[in-house]
C-alpha angles and dihedrals in degrees: 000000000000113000114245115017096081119091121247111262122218132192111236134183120218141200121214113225098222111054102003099247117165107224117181124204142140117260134151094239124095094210128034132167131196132203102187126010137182098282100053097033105105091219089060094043086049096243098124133234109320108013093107123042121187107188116170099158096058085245093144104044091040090065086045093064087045102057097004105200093329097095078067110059092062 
């Protein structure tokens, strides 16, 4: 590897938004924010697709106002 050219790497520590967890790695970034981590991702904890939602925009009720349960009988 050539010297110089690489950036400088830091160890962070970084707090997931969704359950609080406190994860540590090396990246080359000063700030970094996570929504979901492995803790707190249904595929991680071996739920399956679905079985957690995290929805912190309304998206989904929002879709629900505007279809209601229709979107259901097709």
């Amino acid at each position: 590897m050539k010297k110089g050219i690489h950036p400088e790497m830091k160890l962070v520590t970084v707090k997931c938004a969704s359950c609080g967890a406190e994860h540590t790695f090396w990246t080359t970034r000063e700030n970094i924010k996570i929504d979901v981590c492995s803790n707190c991702h249904p595929f991680y904890q071996g739920k399956g697709a679905g079985a957690v939602i995290v929805d912190t925009e309304g998206r989904i009720e929002k879709f629900r106002k505007k279809f209601g349960e229709s979107y259901l009988k097709a």
